[in-house]
Legacy VTK file of the C-alpha trace (Angstrom):
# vtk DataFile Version 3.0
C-alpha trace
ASCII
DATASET POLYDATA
POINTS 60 float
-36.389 -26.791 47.743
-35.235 -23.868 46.440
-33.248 -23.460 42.729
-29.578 -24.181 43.914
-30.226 -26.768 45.700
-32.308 -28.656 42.824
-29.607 -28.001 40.724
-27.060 -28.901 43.269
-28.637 -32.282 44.021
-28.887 -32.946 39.998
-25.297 -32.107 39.510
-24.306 -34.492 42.217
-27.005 -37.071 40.630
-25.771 -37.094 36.989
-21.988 -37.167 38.047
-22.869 -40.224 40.220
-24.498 -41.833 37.406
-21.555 -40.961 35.102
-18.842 -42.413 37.595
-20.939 -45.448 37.401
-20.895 -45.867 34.203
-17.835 -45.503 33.809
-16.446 -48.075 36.484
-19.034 -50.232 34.569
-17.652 -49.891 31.071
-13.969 -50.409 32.736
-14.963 -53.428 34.167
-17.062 -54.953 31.383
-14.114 -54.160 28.568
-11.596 -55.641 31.207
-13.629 -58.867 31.435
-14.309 -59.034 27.404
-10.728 -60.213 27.022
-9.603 -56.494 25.789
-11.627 -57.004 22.608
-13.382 -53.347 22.629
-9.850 -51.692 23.869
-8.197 -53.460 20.827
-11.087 -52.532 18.611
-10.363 -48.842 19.583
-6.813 -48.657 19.071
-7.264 -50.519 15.826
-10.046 -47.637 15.206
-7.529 -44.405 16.384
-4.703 -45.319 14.155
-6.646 -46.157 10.773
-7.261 -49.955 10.646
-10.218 -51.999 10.794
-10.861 -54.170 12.900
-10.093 -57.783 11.974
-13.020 -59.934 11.437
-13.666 -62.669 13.565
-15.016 -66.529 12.480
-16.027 -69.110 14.055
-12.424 -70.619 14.157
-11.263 -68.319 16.266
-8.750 -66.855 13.248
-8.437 -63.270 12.717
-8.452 -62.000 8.897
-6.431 -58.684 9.077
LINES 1 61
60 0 1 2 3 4 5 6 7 8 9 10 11 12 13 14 15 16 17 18 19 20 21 22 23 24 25 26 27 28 29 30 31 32 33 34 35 36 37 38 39 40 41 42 43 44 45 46 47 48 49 50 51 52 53 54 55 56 57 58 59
């Protein structure tokens, strides 16, 4: 194998493995009930996320 094509074939290998990740985050944070996208938000505009207990009852 010569240089380009090692390089070529690990370009193509780490931007297969970071599509797949990716469609695997999506699909575990769509299946989590939206917790980690609401965590986020909470996290971009300045609030902390509310704390959860066993109750189910969020403290904001």
């Amino acid at each position: 194998m010569t240089w380009t094509t090692r390089r070529t074939a690990l370009a193509a290998l780490v931007l297969l493995l970071l599509c797949v990740g990716l469609i695997s985050t999506s699909v575990t944070t769509d299946q989590d009930t939206g917790e980690s996208t609401q965590r986020i938000t909470r996290a971009v505009s300045g609030h902390a996320p509310a704390a959860r207990s066993d109750s189910g009852i969020g403290w904001d």
